[in-house]
C-alpha positions as CSV (number, residue, x, y, z in Angstrom):
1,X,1.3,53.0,-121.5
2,X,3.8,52.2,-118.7
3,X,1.9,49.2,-118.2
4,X,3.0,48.1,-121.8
5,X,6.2,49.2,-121.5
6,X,7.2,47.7,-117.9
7,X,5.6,44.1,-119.2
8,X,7.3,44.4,-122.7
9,X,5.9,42.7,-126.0
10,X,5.3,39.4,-126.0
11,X,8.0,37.4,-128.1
12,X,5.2,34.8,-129.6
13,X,2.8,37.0,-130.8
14,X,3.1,40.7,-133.0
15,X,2.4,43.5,-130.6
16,X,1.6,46.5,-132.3
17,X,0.4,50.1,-130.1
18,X,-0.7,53.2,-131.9
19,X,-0.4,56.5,-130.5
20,X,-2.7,59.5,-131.0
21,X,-1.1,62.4,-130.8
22,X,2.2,61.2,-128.2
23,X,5.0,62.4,-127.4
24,X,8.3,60.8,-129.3
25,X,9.9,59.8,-125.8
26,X,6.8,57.5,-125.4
27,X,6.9,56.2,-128.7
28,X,10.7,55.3,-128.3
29,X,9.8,54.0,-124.7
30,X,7.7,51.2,-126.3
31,X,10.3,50.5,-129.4
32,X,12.7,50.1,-126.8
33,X,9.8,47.7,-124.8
34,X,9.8,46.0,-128.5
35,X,6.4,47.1,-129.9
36,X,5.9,48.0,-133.0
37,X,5.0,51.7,-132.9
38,X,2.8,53.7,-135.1
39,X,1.4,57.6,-134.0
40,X,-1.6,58.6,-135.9
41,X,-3.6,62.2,-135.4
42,X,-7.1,62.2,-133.3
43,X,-9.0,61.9,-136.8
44,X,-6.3,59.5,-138.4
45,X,-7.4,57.2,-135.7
46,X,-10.5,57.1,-136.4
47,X,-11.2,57.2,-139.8
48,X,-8.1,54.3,-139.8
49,X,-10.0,51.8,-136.8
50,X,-13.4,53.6,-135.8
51,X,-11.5,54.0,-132.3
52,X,-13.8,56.4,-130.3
53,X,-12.2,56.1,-126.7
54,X,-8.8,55.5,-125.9
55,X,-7.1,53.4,-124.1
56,X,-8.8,50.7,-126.6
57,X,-7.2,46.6,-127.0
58,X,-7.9,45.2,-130.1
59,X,-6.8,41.8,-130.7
60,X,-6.8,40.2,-134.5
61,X,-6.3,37.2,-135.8
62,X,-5.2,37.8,-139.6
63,X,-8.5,40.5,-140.3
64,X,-10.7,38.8,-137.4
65,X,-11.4,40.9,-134.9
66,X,-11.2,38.6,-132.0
67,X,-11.8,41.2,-129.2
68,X,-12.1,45.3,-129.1
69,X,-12.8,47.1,-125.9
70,X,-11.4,48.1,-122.6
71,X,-7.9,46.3,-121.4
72,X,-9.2,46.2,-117.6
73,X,-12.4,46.5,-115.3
74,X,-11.6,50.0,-113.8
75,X,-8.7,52.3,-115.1
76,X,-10.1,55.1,-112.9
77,X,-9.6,53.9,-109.0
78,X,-7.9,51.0,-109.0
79,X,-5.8,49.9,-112.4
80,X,-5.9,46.3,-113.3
81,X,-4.8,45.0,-116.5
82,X,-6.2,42.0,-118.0
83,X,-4.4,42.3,-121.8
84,X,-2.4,39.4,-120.9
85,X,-5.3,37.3,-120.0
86,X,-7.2,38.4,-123.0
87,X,-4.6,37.7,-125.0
88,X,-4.1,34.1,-124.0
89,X,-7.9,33.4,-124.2
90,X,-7.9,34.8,-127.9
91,X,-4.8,32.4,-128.5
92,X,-6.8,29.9,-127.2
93,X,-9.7,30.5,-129.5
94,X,-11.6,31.3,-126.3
95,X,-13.8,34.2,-125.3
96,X,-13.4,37.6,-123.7
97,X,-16.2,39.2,-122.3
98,X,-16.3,43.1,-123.1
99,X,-15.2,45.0,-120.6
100,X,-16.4,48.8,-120.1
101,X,-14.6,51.8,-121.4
102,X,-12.9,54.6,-119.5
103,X,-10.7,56.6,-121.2
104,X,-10.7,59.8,-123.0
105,X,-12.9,60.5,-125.9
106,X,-10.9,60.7,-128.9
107,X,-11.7,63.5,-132.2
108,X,-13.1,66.6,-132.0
109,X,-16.2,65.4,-132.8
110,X,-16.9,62.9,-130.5
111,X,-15.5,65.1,-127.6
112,X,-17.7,67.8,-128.0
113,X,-21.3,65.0,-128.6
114,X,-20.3,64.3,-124.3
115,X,-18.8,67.3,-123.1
116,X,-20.7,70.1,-125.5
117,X,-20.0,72.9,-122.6
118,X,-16.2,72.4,-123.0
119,X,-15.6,71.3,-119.4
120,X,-13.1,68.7,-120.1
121,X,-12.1,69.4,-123.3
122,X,-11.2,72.5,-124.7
């Protein structure tokens, strides 16, 4: 999230970031960064966009889902964002390859199908 909020929203298109189960001073953080905010539960999330993993960019156009997946190549060692570029290429009616998932898994459910011994989540 302090990727988003250092870069701010972008003025010519509507930015819109929801929160699973944040903390207010991150949800003012992006206001403040001019998103609109919205905090849903674990299951609100789900049951609202089918989001499984989180982070997760999803970029419309009206109802088209022009891209859904990961917002960079690897989130774990060394971070590089690539919403921008998505983004643009979307704008562009052009493109975006998928790019892998890392993240946390997000519901009950779905946390306990990859980590049934409760080693991560508890």
């Amino acid at each position: 999230m302090n990727h988003l909020i250092e870069r701010g929203a972008r003025a010519e298109i509507k930015e819109k970031v929801f929160l699973i189960d944040a903390e207010e001073k991150m949800h003012r953080d992006l206001q403040k960064a001019g998103y609109e905010v919205l905090t849903y539960t674990e299951e609100g999330a789900y049951e609202a966009f089918g989001v499984e993993v989180v982070p997760y960019l999803l970029v419309r156009k009206g109802e088209a889902v022009i891209y859904g997946g990961a917002y960079g190549k690897d989130q774990q060692h060394t971070p590089s964002y690539e919403d921008t570029e998505i983004i643009d290429r979307a704008k562009l009616g052009e493109f975006s390859p998928l790019l892998p998932m890392f993240g946390c898994a997000n519901g009950k459910l779905r946390k306990s199908a990859i980590d049934f011994w409760g080693l991560k989540y508890e």
